[in-house]
LUMTORDREN-245979 format. One record per residue (C-alpha): residue number from 0; x, y, z. Coordinates in steps of 0.02 Angstrom, whole numbers, padded with zeros to 5 digits. Example, Ala and Ser with C-alpha at 12.3 -4.5 7.8 and 13.67 -1.06 7.14 Angstrom:
2
<pos 0 east 00615 north -00225 up 00390>
<pos 1 east 00684 north -00053 up 00357>
//
This chain:
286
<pos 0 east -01217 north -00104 up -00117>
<pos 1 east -01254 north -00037 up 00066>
<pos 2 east -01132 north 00101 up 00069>
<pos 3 east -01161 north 00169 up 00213>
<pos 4 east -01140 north -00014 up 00301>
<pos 5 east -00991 north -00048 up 00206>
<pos 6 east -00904 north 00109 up 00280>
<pos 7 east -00939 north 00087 up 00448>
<pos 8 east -00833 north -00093 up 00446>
<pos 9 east -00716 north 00014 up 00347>
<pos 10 east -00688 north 00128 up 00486>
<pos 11 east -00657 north 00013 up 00621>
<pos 12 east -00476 north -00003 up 00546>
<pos 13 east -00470 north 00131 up 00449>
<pos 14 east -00442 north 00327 up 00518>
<pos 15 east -00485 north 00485 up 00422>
<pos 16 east -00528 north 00380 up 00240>
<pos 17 east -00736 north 00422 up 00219>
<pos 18 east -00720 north 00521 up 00067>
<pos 19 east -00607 north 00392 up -00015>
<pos 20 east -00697 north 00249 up 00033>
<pos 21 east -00844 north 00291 up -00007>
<pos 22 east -00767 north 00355 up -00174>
<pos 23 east -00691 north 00178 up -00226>
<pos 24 east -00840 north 00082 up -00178>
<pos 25 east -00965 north 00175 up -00303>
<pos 26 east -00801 north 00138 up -00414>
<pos 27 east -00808 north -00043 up -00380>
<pos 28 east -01001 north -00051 up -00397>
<pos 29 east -00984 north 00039 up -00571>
<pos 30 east -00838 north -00074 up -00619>
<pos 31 east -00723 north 00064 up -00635>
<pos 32 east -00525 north 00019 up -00595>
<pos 33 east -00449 north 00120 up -00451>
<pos 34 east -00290 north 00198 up -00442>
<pos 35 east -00232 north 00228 up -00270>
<pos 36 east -00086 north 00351 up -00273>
<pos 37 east 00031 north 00400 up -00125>
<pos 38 east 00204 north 00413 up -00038>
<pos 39 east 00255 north 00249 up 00029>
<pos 40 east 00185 north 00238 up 00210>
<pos 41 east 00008 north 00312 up 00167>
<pos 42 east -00105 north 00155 up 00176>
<pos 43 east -00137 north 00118 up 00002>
<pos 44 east -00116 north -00080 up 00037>
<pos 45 east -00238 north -00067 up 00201>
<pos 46 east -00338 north 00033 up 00125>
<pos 47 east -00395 north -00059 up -00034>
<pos 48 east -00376 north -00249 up 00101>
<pos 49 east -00489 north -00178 up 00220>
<pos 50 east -00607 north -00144 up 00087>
<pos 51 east -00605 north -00327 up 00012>
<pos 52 east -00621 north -00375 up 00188>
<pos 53 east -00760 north -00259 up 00219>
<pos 54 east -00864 north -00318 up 00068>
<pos 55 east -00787 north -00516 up 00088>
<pos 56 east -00719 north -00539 up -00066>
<pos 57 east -00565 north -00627 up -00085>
<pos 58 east -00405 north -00540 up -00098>
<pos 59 east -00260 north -00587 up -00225>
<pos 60 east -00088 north -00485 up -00248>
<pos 61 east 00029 north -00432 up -00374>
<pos 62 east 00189 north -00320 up -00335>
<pos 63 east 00264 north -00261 up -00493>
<pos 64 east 00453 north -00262 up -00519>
<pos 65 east 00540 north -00282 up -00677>
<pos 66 east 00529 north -00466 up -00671>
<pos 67 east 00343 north -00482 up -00671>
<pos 68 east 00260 north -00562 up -00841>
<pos 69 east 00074 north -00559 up -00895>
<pos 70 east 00098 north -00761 up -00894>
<pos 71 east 00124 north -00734 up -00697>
<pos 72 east -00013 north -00629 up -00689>
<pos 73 east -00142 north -00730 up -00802>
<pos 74 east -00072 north -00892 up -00761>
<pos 75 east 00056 north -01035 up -00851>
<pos 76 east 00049 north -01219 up -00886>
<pos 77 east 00124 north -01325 up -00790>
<pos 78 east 00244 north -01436 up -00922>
<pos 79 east 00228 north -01604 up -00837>
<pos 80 east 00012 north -01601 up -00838>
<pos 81 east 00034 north -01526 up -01003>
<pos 82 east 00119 north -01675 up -01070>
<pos 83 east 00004 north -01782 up -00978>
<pos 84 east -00151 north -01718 up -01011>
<pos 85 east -00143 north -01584 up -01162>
<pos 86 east -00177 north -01398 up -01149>
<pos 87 east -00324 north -01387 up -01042>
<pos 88 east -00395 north -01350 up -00858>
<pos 89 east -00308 north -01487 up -00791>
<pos 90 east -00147 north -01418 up -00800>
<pos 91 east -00186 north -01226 up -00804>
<pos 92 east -00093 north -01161 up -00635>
<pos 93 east -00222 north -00974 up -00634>
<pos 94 east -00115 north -00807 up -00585>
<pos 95 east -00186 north -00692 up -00454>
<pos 96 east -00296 north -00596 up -00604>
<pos 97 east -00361 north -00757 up -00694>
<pos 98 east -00407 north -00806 up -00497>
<pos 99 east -00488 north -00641 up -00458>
<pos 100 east -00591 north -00637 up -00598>
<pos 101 east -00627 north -00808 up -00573>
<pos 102 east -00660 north -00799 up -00403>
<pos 103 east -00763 north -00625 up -00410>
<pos 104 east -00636 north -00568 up -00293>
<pos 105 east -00500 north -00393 up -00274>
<pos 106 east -00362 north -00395 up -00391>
<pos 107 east -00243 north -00292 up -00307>
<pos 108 east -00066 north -00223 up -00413>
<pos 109 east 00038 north -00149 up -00299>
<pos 110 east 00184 north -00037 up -00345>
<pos 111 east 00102 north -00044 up -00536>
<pos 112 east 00224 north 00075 up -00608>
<pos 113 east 00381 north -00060 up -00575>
<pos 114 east 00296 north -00192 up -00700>
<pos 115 east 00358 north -00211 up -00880>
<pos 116 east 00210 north -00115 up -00982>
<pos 117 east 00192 north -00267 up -01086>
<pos 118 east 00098 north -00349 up -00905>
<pos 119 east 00001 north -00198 up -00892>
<pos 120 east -00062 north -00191 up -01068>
<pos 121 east -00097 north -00374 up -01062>
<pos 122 east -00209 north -00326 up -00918>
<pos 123 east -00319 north -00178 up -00992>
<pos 124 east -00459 north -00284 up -01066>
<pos 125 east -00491 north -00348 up -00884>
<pos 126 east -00506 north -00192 up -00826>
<pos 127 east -00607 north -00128 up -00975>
<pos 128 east -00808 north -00111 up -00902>
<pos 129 east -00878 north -00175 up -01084>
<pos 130 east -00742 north -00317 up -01073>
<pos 131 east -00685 north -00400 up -00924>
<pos 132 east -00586 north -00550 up -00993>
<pos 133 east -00436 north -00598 up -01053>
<pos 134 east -00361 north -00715 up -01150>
<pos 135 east -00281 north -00884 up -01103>
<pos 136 east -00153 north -00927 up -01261>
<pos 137 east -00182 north -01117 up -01293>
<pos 138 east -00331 north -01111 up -01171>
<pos 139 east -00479 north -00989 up -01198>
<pos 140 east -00558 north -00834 up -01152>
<pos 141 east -00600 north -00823 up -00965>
<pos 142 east -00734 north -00683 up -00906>
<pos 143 east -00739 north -00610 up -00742>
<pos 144 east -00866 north -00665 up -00626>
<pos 145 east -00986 north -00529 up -00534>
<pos 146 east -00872 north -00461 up -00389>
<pos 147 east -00727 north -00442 up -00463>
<pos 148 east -00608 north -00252 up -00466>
<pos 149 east -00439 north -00209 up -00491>
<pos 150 east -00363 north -00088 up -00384>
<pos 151 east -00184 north -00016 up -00422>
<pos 152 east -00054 north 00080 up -00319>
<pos 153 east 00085 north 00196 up -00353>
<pos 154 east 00213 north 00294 up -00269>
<pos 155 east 00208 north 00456 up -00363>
<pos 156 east 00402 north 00502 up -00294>
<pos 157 east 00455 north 00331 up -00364>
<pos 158 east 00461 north 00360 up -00530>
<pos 159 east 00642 north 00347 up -00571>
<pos 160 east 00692 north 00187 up -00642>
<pos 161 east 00505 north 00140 up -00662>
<pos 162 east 00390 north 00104 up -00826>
<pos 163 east 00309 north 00251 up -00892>
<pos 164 east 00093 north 00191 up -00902>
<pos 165 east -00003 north 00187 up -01041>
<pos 166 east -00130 north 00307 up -01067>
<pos 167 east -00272 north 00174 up -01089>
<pos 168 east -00218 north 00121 up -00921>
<pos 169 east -00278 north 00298 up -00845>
<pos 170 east -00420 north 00297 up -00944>
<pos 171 east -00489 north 00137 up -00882>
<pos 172 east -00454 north 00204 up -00698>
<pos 173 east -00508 north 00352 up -00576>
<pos 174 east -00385 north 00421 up -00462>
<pos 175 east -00371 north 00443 up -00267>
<pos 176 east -00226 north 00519 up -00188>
<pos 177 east -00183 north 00494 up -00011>
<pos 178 east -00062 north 00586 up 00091>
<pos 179 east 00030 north 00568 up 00237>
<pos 180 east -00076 north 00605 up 00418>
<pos 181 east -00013 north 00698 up 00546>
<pos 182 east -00049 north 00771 up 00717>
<pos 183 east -00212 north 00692 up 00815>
<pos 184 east -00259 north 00588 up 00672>
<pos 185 east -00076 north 00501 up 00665>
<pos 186 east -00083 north 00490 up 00841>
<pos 187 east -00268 north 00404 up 00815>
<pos 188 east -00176 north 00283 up 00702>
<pos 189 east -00071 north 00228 up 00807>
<pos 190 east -00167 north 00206 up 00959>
<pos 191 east -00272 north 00105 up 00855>
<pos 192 east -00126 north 00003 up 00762>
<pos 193 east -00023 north -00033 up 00935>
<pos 194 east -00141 north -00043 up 01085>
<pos 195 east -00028 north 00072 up 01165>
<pos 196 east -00122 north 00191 up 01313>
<pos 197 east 00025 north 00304 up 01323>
<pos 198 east -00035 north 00465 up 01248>
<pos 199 east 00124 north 00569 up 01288>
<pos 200 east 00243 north 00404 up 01222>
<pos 201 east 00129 north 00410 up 01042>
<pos 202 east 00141 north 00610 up 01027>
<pos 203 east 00320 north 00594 up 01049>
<pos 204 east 00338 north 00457 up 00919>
<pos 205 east 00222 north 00551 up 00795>
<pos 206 east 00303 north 00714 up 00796>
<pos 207 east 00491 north 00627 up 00813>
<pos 208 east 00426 north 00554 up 00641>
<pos 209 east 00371 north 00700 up 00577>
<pos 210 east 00504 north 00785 up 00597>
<pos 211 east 00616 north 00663 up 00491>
<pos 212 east 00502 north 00749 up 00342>
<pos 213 east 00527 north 00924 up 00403>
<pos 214 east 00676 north 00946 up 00442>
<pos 215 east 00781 north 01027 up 00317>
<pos 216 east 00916 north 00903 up 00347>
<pos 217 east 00813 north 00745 up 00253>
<pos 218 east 00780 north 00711 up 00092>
<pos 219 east 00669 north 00590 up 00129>
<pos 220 east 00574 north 00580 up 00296>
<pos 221 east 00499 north 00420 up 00365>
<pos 222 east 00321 north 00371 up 00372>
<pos 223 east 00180 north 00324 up 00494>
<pos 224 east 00260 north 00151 up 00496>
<pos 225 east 00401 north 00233 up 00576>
<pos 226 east 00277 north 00297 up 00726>
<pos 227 east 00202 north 00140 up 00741>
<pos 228 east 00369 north 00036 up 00771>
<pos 229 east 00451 north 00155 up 00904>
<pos 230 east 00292 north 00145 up 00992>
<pos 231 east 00283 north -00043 up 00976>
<pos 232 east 00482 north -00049 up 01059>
<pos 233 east 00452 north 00066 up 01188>
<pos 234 east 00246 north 00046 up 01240>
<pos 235 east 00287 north -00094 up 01392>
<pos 236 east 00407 north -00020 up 01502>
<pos 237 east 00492 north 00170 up 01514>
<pos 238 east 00644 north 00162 up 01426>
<pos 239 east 00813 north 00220 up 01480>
<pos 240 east 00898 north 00371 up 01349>
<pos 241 east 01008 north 00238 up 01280>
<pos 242 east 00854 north 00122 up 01247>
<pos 243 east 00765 north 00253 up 01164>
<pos 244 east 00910 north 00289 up 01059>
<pos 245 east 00927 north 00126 up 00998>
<pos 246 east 00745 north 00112 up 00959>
<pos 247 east 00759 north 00254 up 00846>
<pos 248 east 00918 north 00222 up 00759>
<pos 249 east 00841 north 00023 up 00734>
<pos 250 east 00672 north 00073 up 00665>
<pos 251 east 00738 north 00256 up 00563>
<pos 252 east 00906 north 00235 up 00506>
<pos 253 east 00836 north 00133 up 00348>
<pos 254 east 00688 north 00232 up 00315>
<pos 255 east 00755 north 00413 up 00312>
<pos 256 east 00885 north 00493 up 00179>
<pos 257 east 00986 north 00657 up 00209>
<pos 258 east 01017 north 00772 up 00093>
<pos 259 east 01187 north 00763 up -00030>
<pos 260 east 01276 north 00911 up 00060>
<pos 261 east 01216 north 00870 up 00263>
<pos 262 east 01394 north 00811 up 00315>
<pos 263 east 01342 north 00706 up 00467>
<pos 264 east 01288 north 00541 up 00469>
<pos 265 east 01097 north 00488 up 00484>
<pos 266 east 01122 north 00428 up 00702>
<pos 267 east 01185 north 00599 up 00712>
<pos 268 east 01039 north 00694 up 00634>
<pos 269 east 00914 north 00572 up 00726>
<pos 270 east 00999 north 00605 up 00867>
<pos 271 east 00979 north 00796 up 00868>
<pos 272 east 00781 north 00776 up 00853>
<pos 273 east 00778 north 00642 up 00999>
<pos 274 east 00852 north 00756 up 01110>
<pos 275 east 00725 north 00884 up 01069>
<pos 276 east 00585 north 00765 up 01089>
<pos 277 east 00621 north 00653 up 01195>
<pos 278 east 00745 north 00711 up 01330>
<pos 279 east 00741 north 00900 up 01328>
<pos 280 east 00567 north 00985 up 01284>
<pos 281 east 00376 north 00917 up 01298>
<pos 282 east 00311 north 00890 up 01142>
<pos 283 east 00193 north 01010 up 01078>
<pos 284 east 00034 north 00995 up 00976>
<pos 285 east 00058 north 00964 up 00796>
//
């Protein structure tokens, strides 16, 4: 595997990431699972597409929610073939693992604390370097096909009302942790994300974002999706103070929380930082 190569494809959509791309791809040549760990908004899902990109592989998702089965993940038979033909290839409809491995492509679990751990233990021996099959009931054993990785996320501050992992799942994987950016490199991000050629409208956004996770008056701040949006509504033209204001209360008011005892409501709070950094004081460097 050209590294080096691989990295610089990486970087043309990816800011800030060397050290953790180069990390998962001498994972991925080892056949070592990857966890990717991080606060909603970090770029866990870019960051393990634009690899598969990057090295052309195909992609294939799971999200995991308390719904999701290994049968959806490995793949079902479809009743009708089976009564016309038997148990067999013909009417064997793959999941996105059995296609991965297939396929030699990225089997990407997102959110991989949600699932049932029944679907994640039914996954292990796919992940497992010595292994890398599973087991089709009524079918047969399929083995993955040179190419294929799994790479899982999770939202460490999700964990409430999620499925506690097995500790053969960590052992099959190595872990890298991204965190939220901030300052030039957010502003780098979303430059690059939104076209925009406004450098005072972005270093507002950024630090008006930022701010939502400062700010003793949130719980829970917003992410660099946040930044990218109010840039995207407000990039073409200058916008009036009651444009901007809508802006912010359309792309925030669903992504922020206040804390139990703040006795205002979320436009309020929003408000107070828009005024600060938008129509009172120039932003300063983060």
């Amino acid at each position: 595997m050209q590294v080096q190569k691989i990295l610089g494809e990486c970087k043309k959509n990816l800011i800030d990431l060397d050290d953790q791309i180069i990390l998962i791809l001498k994972a991925i040549e080892q056949n070592i699972s990857i966890i990717i760990e991080g606060e909603s908004g970090t770029g866990k899902t870019e960051l393990a597409k634009t690899i598969a990109l990057s090295l052309k592989r195909p992609f294939y998702r799971a999200d995991g929610d308390e719904n999701l089965t290994i049968t959806q993940l490995r793949g079902w038979f479809d009743p009708a073939l089976v009564i016309e033909s038997g148990f067999g290839e013909k009417s064997f409809i793959p999941g996105p693992l059995t296609l991965a491995m297939l396929n030699g492509g990225l089997f990407f679990f997102n959110e991989v604390n949600r699932a049932p751990s029944e679907s994640i233990n039914g996954a292990l021996s796919a992940m497992d370097y010595s292994e890398r099959s599973i087991e089709i009931p009524q079918y047969k054993s399929i083995k993955a096909t040179d190419g294929f990785y799994t790479i899982f996320t999770l939202n460490p501050a999700e964990y409430i009302g999620t499925n506690p992992l097995p500790e053969a799942f960590f052992d099959r994987c190595i872990r890298v942790h991204l965190t939220h950016k901030t300052g030039k490199i957010a502003e780098k991000i979303v430059k690059l994300r939104t076209g925009c050629t406004d450098k005072g409208l972005i270093q507002k956004c950024v630090i008006f974002t930022e701010k939502t996770r400062t700010e003793a008056n949130f719980e829970r701040g917003a992410s660099i999706r946040a930044a990218i949006q109010l840039t995207q509504l407000l990039m073409d033209e200058e916008s009036k103070e009651k444009q901007i204001s809508q802006a912010i209360n359309a792309v925030y008011s669903g992504k922020v929380k206040l804390q139990p005892d703040i006795s205002r409501s979320i436009e309020e709070c929003l408000d107070e930082i828009a005024t600060e950094i938008f129509f009172d004081k120039r932003p300063k460097n983060v």
